[in-house]
N, C-alpha and C positions, 0 to 999 in steps of 0.2 A: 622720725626714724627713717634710714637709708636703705637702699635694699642694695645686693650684690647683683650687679649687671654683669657678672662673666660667671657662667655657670657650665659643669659636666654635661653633656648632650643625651647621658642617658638616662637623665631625674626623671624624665618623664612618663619611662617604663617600669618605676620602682613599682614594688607591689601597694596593698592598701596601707596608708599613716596609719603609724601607731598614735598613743597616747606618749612616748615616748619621743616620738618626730618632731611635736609638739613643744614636749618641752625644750629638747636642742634647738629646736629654730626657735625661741623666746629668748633663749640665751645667745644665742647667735647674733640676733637682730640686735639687743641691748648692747652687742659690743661692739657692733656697725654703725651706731649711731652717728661716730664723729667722719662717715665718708660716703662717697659715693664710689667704688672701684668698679672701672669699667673696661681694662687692658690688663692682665696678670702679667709677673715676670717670664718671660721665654726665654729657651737657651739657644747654641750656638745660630751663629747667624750666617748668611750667603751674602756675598758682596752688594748687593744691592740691597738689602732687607733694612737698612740703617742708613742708605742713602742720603745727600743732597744732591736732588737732580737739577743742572739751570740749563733750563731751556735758551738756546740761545737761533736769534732769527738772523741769519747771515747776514743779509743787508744790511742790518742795522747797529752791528757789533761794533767792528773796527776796520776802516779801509784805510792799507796799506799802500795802495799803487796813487791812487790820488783821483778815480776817478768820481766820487761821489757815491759808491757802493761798496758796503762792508763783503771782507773776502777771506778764504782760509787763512793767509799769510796773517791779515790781523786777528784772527781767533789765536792763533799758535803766538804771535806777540805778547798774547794775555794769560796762557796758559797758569803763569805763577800767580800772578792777582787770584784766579779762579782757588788754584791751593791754599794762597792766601787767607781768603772769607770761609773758603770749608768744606767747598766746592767736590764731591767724590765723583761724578760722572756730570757730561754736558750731552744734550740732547739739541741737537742739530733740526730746525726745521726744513723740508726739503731742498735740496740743493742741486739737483739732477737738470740737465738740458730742460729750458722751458724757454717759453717764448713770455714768460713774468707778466699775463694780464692776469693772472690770478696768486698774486703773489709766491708763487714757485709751485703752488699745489697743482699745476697745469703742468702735467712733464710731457716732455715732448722723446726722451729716451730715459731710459730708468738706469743704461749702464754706462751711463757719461757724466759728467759736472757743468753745469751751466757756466760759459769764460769768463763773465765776470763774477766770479767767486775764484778764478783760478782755472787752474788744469789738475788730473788725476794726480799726478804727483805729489801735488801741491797737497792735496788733500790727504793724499799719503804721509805725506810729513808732517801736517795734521795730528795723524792718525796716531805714527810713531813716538813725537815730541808727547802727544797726551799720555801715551802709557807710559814712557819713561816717566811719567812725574806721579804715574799712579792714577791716571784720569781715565774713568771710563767713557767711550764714544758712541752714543745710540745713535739710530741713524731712523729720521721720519719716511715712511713709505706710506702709498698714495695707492692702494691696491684697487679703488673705487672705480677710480675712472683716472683718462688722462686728458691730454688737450687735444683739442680736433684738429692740428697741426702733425700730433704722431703717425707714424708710417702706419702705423697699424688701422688707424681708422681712415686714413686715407685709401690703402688697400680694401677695407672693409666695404667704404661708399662706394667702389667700381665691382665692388661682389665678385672680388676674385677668392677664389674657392676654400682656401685655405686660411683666408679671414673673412669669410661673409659674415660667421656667425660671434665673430670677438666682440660685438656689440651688439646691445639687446634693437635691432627693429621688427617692427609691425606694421602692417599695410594701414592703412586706412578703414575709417566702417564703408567708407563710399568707394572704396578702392578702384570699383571698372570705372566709374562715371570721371575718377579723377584723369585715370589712364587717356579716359575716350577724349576727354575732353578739361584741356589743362589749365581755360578760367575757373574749372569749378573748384572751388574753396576745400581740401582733405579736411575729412573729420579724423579728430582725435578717436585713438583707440581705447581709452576711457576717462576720467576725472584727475588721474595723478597726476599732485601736482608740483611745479618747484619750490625749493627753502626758501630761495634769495631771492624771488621779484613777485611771487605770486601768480606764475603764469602755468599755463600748460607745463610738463614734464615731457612733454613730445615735439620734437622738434623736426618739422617738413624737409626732406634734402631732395632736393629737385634734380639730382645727379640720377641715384639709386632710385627715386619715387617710392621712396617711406620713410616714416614715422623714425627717427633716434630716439631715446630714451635719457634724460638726464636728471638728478634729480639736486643740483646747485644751480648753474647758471650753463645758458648754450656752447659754450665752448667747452665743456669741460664733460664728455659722452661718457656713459657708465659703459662698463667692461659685464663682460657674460660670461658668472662666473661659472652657467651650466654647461660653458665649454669647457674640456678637459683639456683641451690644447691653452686655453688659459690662464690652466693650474702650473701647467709646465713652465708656461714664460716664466711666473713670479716665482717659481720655485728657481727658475736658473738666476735670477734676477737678487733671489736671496743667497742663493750660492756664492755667487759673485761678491756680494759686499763681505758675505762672512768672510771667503777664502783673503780678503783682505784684511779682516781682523775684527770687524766692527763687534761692540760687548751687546748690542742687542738693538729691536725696534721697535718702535712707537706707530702702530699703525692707525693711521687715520679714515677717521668715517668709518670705523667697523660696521656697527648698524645696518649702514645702507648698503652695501656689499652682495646681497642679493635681495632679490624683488619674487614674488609668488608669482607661478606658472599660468596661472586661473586667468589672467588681464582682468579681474571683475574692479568692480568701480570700490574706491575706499568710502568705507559710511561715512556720513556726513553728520558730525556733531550738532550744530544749529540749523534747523531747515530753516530759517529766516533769514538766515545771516548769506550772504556770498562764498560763492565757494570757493575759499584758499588754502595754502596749505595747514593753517592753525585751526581751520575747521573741519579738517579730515580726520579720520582715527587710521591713523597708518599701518594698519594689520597684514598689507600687503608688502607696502615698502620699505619695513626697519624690520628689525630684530627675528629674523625668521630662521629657524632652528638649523637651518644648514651651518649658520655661522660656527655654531661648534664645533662639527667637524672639520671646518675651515682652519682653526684655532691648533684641534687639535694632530693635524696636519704639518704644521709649521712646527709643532710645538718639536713634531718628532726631527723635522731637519735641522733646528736650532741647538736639538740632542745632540746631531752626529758632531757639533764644532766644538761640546764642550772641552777643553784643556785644560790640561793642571787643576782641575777641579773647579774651573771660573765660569756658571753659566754662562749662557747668552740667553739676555731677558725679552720677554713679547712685554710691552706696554700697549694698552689701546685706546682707541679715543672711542666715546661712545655715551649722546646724553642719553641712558636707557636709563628703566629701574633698577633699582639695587639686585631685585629678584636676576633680572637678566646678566647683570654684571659680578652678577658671586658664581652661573655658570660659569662665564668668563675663568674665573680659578681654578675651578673643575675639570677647565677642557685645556689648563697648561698655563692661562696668562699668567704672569709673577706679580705683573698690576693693571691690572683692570680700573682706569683714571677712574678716579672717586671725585667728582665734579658736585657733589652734595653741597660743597664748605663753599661755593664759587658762586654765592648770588649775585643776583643783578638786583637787589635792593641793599639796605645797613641790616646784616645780622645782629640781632640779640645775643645775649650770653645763654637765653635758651632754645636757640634758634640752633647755634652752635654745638651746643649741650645733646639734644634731643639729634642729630644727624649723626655729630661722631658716634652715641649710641647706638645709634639704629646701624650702622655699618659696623662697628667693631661687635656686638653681642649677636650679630644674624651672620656674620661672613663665616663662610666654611672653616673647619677645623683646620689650625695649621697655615691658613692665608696671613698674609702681611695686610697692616693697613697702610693706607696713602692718603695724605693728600694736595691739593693742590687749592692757594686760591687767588693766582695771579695766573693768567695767562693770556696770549696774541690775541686771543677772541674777544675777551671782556675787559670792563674799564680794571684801569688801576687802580690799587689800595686810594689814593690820595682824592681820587675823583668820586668813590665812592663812602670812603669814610671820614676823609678830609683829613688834613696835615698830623692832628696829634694823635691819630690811630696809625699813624704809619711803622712805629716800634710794636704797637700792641699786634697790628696784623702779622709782622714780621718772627715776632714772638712765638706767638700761636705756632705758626707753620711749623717754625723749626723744631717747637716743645712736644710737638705731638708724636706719638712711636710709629717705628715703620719708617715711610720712602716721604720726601717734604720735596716738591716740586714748587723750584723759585726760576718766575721770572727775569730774564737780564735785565739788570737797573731797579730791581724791586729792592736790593741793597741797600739801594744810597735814596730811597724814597721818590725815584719816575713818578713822572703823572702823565696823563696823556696829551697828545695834541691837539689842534682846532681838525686835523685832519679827519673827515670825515670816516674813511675805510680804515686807516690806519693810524688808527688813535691810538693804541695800546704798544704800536710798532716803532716809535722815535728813535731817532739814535743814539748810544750808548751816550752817557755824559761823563767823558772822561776827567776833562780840567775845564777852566775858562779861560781858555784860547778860543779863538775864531773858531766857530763850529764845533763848540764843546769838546776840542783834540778827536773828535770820532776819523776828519780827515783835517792834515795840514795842506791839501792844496786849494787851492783858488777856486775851484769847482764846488759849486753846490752838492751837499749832499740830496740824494735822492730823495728825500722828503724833509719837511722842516725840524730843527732843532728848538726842542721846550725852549722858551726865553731866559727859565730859572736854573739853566745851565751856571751860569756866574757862578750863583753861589754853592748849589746842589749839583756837587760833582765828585770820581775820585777821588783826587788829588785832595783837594779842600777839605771833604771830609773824612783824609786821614791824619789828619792833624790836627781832626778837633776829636777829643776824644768824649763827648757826650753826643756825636752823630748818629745818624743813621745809621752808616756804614760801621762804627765800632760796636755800637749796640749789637747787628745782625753779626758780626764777627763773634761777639761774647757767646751770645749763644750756640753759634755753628758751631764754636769749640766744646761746646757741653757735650754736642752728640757723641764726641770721642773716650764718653766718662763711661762705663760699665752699666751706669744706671740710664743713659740715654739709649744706648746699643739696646739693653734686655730687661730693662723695668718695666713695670706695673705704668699705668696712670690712674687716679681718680681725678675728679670734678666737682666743682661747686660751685652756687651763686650766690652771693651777696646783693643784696637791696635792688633784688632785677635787673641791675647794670652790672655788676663788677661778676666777672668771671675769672675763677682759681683752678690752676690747675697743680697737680704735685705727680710728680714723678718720683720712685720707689723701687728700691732693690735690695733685698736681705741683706745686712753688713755691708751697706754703701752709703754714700750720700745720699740725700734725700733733697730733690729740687722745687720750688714752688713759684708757679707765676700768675702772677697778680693780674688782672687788667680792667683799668675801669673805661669801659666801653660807652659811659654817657661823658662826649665833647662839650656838655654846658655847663655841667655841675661837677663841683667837688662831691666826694663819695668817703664818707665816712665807714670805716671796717677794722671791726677786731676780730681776727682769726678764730680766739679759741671761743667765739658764740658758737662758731657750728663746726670747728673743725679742733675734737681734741686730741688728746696726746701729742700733739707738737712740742716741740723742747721751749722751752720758758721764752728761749733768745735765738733770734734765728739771723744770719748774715746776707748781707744785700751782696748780690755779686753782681750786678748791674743794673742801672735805673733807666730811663728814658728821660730828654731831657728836660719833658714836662713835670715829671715826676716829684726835683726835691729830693730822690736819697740817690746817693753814689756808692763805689765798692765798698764796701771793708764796714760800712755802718751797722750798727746792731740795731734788730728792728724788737720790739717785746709782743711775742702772741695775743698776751695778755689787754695790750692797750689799746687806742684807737689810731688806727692811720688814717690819717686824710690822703685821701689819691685826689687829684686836680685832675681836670678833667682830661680822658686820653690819658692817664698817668698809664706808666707798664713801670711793673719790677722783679727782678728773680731773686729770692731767697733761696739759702741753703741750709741745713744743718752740720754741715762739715766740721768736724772738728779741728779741720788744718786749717782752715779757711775765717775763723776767729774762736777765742776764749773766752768768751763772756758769762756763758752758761756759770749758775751756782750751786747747781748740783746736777749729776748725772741721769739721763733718762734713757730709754730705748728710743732710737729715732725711727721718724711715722712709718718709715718705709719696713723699718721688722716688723712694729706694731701692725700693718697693712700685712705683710708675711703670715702672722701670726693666726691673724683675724682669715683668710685664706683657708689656712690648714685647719683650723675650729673647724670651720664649713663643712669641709673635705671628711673631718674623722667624724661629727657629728651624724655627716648623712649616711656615712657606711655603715657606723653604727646602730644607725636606724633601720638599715638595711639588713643587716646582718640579725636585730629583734625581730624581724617584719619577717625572712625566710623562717625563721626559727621560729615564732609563735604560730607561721602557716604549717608548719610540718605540725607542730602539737596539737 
């Protein structure tokens, strides 16, 4: 028996169960049995709420002029490909004046464009060409810190007045003795420490003689966001890209954004173990409650640019807990990255089961869900689940309701490089010409090109149409169905491996996708053991290539499929989409409708005996 994971928020204050509540929830549950629903149908939607968002890393997209690094001119070359696969908005990772030792997240000016991406105009044209095609443009900001190259903290290291305080330093514990005497060694002003090497988070400047604060690597100083002259930069900073049009931002490193006043040392999880950053408990330097009003700060300046009715959305990066990231929706974000689906090991079906839960049945009332499970940071689908999960992974993303954040190249099935930092970062694989068509000149690209460009490209795979790239097109076109925009989901698993999802909307089609997520073994599964009232005959509207079924097949609920391993399929119940059916039924997704409203009139019911036998 199944229970209903999307429930009213305020069951909880009903008065005491009758004997009556009783028997409605026995009948309720008996008629639940054939689901798990865990997303109800919502109505109208804001342009981002149904999203594909693709993250695209400048460098590595498409370079245009021939130097070996991808550039505006080549994003705007691509724009129709992008409309092509399903593409509704692209998210730009930073592009702003840097000096690129930290792959752009080091800005050196937040109100210029780094030359090899182009010039302002360039980007303008960008900007323009994407909305004439309907393309929304988010734009990544770096509110964190910058690079130790900007004017600002060069200013700040000679303690001129007016930026002494734009970065967080601290003297020393030894501070006269260092003064007096400059072989003595500065001590650190307590234990915090960096992400990225496991060193001090305080960094010595023998200019000013104190302590910086940074908490990735030395080049890259955290900003003070307890200065108010601070708030103003970024605020004119966001001014600026809005008054140019940008549809919203993706702000990075939320979290660490500000650090607790105290300097006290962070507790130390293992006193045996050494002290680094995965042995601290961060209570001081992540998620400290100012960030809300941070949030909702922005949220109010990103108010004053709405037009015509079209947000402008905050996204945020942010590995916190779900506790901390459902504030995030509270305090304005539209998406708060949902990084739960994005392990660094093989998900299970109830690995996956048990997170999209835990976030769609606890997120505040009215939030959108998101998610994401390719991105610049972690390995690719291919590296982590290997070749015949690259349709099932790509599936999932898309199938799930809400905002689906795809990697550049996650289309046509990327895998990463030998490159050690930027493994997940390669260049786009357009054709198999010389250097994957990412540049036609003679010049190396900026970093190496996958070998299995040849075959795994573009071009190549639009022309086979049991690819990667057609696969993820079949589905990016579903999210344009009624029932992708504003259906329900439930969930289910077969034989521990196969995971089923069905998508659902009162008098609509009704979507199902299959995936058998064990790569060694075939997976035998008959629907209607666990999943009834589905229509007798249900239509393949796309397979994967491992798979064995193609469009237009009729699959029977009733029988047993064999999925091979990595096999992915979507069914439908359409009745435009095949005729096989021999007699007429309700499809799941009313039956799902139906079962909904029971719930609904059942508990009010109950409620309404419950006030009424309290008054008697």
């Amino acid at each position: 028996m199944c229970a209903v994971q999307y429930r009213p928020t305020y069951l909880h204050s009903w008065p005491k169960l009758t004997t009556m509540y009783w028997t409605c929830l026995v009948i309720t549950c008996i008629q639940l049995t054939y689901c798990k629903v865990v997303y109800p149908p919502i109505g109208v939607l804001d342009w981002w709420q149904n999203s594909i968002i693709y993250e695209i890393f400048p460098l590595s997209f498409k370079d245009s002029d021939g130097d070996g690094s991808g550039d505006f001119k080549g994003i705007t070359e691509e724009l129709d490909y992008l409309v092509d696969i399903g593409v509704t908005a692209i998210w730009i990772t930073p592009f702003f004046e840097s000096p690129l030792e930290s792959g752009g997240y080091d800005i050196s000016n937040y109100v210029d464009v780094q030359h090899i991406f182009g010039t302002i105009d360039d980007f303008k044209d960008l900007l323009n060409a994407a909305h004439s095609k309907n393309l929304k443009v988010i734009m990544d900001l770096v509110p964190n810190h910058t690079s130790n190259k900007h004017i600002w903290f060069e200013k700040s290291v000679n303690n001129e007045t007016d930026y002494a305080d734009y970065y967080i330093w601290k003297d020393a514990k030894n501070q006269e003795e260092v003064i007096k005497n400059s072989s003595i060694i500065p001590i650190v002003p307590n234990n915090w420490q960096r992400i990225c090497d496991d060193a001090s988070a305080w960094i010595w400047h023998n200019t000013r003689k104190q302590f910086y604060f940074t908490q990735f690597v030395p080049n890259l100083p955290d900003l003070n966001f307890r200065n108010e002259k601070v708030h103003e930069e970024m605020k004119y900073i966001l001014n600026y890209w809005l008054d140019l049009g940008i549809d919203g931002v993706r702000i990075d490193a939320l979290k660490h954004v500000y650090e607790s006043e105290n300097m006290k040392d962070e507790p130390i999880i293992d006193s045996n173990m050494a002290v680094n950053y995965n042995n601290l408990n961060h209570i001081y330097t992540t998620d400290q409650e100012e960030i809300y009003d941070l949030i909702k700060e922005w949220r109010l300046l990103l108010d004053d640019f709405k037009q015509n009715g079209s947000t402008r959305i905050i996204m945020t990066e942010s590995y916190s807990s779900n506790s901390v990231l459902f504030k995030y929706y509270t305090s304005g974000a539209e998406i708060p990255t949902n990084f739960n689906l994005l392990g660094d090991y093989h998900y299970t079906p109830k690995d996956y089961e048990r997170e999209i839960e835990n976030w769609i049945t606890k997120m505040p009332v009215g939030a959108t869900f998101n998610s994401v499970l390719q991105n610049h940071d972690k390995k690719r689908f291919p590296t982590s689940y290997g070749t015949e999960l690259i349709d099932g992974m790509n599936g999932l993303s898309l199938f799930l309701p809400g905002v689906s954040m795809v990697l550049y190249g996650g289309e046509i099935g990327m895998e990463d490089i030998s490159d050690k930092i930027n493994y997940a970062r390669g260049p786009m694989q357009w054709d198999d010409t010389d250097n994957a068509g990412f540049t036609n000149s003679t010049n190396e690209p900026w970093v190496e090109v996958h070998p299995d460009y040849v075959t795994r490209n573009v071009r190549t795979e639009s022309y086979d149409p049991k690819s990667y790239l057609n696969f993820f097109k079949s589905i990016s076109k579903l999210r344009q169905t009624e029932t992708f925009k504003r259906g329900g989901l439930a969930m289910d698993i077969f034989n521990d491996t196969v995971f089923v999802l069905n998508r659902f909307l009162p008098g609509h089609e009704n979507y199902t996708l299959i995936i058998n997520m064990d790569t060694n073994y075939t997976q035998n599964v008959r629907l209607s053991d666990q999943i009834s009232n589905l229509n007798d005959y249900l239509a393949v509207v796309v397979g994967s290539e491992n798979s064995n079924f193609n469009p237009g097949n009729s699959v029977s609920t009733a029988k047993w499929l064999a999925l091979s391993p990595g096999a992915t399929i979507v069914l439908t119940d359409s009745i435009s989409t095949y005729e096989t059916a021999t007699e007429s039924k309700p499809s799941t997704s009313t039956q799902l409708y139906i079962t909904l409203k029971v719930v609904l009139l059942c508990l009010c019911f109950t409620n309404i005996c419950s006030i009424r036998a309290h008054i008697l």
